[in-house]
N, C-alpha and C positions, 0 to 999 in steps of 0.2 A: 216252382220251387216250393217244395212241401218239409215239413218239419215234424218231431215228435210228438202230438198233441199233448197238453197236460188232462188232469181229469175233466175242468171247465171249458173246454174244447179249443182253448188257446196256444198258442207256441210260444216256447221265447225268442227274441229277436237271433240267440247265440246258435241255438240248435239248427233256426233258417238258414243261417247263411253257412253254416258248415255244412248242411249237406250241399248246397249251392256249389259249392268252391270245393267240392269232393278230390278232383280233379289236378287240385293244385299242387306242387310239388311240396315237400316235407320241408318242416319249418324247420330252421337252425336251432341249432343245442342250446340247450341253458349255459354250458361252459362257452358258447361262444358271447352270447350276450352280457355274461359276467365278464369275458374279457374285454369287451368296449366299454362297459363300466369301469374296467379298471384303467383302460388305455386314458379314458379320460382323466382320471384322478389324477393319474400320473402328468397328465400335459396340463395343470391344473398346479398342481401343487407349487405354491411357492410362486407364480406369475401374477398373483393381484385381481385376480379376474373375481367378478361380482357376483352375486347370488345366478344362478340358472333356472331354468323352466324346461319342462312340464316339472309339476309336481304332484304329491294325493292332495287333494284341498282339504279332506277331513282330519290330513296331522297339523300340525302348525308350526311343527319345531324346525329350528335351521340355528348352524353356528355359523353360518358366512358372513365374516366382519364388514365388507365392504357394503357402505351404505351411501343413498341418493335421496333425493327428493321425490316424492310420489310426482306424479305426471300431475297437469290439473282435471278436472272432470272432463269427459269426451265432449259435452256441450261446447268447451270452451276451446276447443281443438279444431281440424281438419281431419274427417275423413280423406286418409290417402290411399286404402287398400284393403278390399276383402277379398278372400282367400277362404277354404275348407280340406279340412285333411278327415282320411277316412283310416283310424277309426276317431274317437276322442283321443287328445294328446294326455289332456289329464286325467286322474280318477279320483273317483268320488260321489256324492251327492247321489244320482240316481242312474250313474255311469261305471261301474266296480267290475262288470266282466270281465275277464281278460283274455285277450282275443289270440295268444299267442305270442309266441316266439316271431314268429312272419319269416321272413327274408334276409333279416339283417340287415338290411336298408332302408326300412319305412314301410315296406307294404306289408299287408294282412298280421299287423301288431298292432297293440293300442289298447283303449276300453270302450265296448259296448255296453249299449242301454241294458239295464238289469232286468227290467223290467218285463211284460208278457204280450204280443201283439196277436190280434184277431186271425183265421184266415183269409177272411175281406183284405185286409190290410196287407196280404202277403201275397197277393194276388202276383202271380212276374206280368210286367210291363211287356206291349208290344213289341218294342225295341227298346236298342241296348242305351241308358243313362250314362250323359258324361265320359263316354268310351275313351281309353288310354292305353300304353303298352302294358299297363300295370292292372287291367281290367278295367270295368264298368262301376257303377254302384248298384245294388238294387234294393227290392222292397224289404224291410230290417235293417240295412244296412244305419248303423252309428254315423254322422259326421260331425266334427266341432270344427264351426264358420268364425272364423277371426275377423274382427273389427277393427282395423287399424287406424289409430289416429297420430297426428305428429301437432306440435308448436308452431313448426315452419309455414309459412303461405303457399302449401303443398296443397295440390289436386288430384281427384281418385286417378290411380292409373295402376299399372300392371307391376309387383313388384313393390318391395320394401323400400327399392332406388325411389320413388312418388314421393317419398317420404320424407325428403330431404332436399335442400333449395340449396344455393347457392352464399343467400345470405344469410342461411341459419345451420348449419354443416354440423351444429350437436345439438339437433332439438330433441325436445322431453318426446318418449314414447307412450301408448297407452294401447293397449290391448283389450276390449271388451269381446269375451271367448264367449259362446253358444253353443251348446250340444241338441243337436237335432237327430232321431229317428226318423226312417226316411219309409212313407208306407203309401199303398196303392189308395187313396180314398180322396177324393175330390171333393171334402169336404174340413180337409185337414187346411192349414197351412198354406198360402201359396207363399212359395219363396221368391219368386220375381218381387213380389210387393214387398216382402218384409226388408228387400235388398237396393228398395228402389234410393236414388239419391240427392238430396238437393241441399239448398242453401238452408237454413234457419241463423238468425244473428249476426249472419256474415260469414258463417262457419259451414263447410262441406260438413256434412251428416248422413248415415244411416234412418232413414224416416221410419222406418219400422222395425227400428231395434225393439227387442221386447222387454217388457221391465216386471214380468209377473212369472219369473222363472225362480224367484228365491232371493233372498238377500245374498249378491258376490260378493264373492272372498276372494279379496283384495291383497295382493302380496307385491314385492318388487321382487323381477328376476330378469329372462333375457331372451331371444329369439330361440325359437323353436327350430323341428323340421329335423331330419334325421342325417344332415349333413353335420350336424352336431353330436355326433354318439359319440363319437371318440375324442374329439376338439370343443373348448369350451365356445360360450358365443361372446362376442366382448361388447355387447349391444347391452343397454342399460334399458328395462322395459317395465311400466308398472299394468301389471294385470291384473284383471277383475273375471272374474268365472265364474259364472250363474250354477249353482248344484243341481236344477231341476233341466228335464228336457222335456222339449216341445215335439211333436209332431208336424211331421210337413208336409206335403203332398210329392211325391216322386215324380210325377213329372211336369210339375212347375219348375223342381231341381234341375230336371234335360230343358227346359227351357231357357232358364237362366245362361247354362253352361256354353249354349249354341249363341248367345249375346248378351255382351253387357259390358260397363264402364273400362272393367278388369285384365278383360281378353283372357281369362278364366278360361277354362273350360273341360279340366278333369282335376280330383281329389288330391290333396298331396298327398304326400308319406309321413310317418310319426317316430317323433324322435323318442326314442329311449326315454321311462321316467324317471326321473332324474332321485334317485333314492340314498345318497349320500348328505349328513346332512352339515358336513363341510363346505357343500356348495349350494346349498337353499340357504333363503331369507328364513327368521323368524315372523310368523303371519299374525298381526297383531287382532283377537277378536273382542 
């Protein structure tokens, strides 16, 4: 997978993976995507439904009335679910590319890293990363890794359903979202470790969540994922989204995908960003 060089003999991560996916069939209209914007407003209007998610992190404005309680910090929670959709759901911080139109269903839409990667780093992998009916990932490729935590005496498992017990049927949500570029170099990142899981306090946790990606920007809104384009989510969530991106190593990522807590094991799809501001919170900074 080769790209346009710049004059410093770099690519960006956008120009990689379009010629990549040269291939792929043509992306739906801007009229259609404005029509699921609209479809949504419309099933929206007047139902009481709370702020939504994704959003840009660098606007902050939102007039959706309906308000919650922030979640409490993820320390003081349960890891119950990580999960990665390709590309970023939200934009912003060092994530503003925009990756398309895509499908209309979540794949090859989103925002990619802005930023400019080596050709080391762009190296194609032996075999294919994470493989799906909706393709593979590979080296460039953008993903934002969701951290889910719950209130409930919830245990990691596969699914939002982990996330909810029996005897706690509306617990608080929290979201700690990461945007990762995904690149050939064995000295980057390994994602099995940053993913790895255990107890601290009493509380299932992420051990290698990273805390040197930026101060997140903390908003309340709602579950993600592109089953939402058109329908709102009626899930109350407070999320935290780091502006900067890390580096991973690519195929720690095919390692992870092939095992672990989640039964993971390819990228999801990205919902529409949510640019009405009927339906965003106000982001207090």
């Amino acid at each position: 997978m080769t790209g346009c060089a710049t004059q410093d003999g770099q690519h960006t991560a956008h120009e990689t993976e379009a010629s990549a996916h040269a291939h792929v069939a043509e992306p739906v209209s801007d009229w259609e995507i404005q029509q699921q914007r609209q479809n949504l407003a419309e099933n929206s209007l007047g139902k009481g439904f709370g702020p939504q998610a994704p959003r840009d992190i660098d606007s902050p404005h939102g007039t959706n009335p309906r308000v919650f309680g922030a979640a409490p910090e993820y320390a003081q929670m349960n890891l119950c679910d990580i999960h990665f959709h390709k590309h970023a759901e939200h934009k912003g911080g060092e994530f503003t590319t925009y990756a398309g139109n895509g499908d209309g269903h979540g794949y090859k839409t989103g925002f990619r890293y802005s930023g400019t990667l080596s050709t080391n780093e762009l190296e194609p992998t032996k075999e294919a990363i994470c493989p799906s009916q909706h393709g593979a990932v590979y080296p460039g490729d953008t993903i934002e890794v969701h951290y889910v935590y719950s209130t409930a005496n919830a245990a990691p498992g596969n699914s939002l359903s982990t996330c909810f017990q029996e005897s706690t049927v509306n617990p608080q949500l929290r979201v700690e979202a990461q945007v990762f570029v995904l690149v050939n170099d064995k000295n980057a990142l390994d994602f099995v470790e940053l993913n790895q899981v255990g107890k601290q306090n009493g509380y299932y946790q992420a051990l290698g969540l990273l805390n040197n990606t930026g101060d997140p920007v903390q908003y309340i809104g709602s579950t993600t994922g592109p089953s939402y384009n058109e329908q709102p989510s009626p899930f109350q969530v407070t999320w935290s989204v780091r502006p900067k991106v890390a580096k991973v190593n690519i195929e720690t990522v095919g390692q992870w995908c092939k095992s672990n807590e989640f039964d993971e094991n390819h990228a999801h799809g990205v919902r529409n960003l949510v640019v009405n501001q009927d339906m965003l919170s106000e982001i207090e900074r």
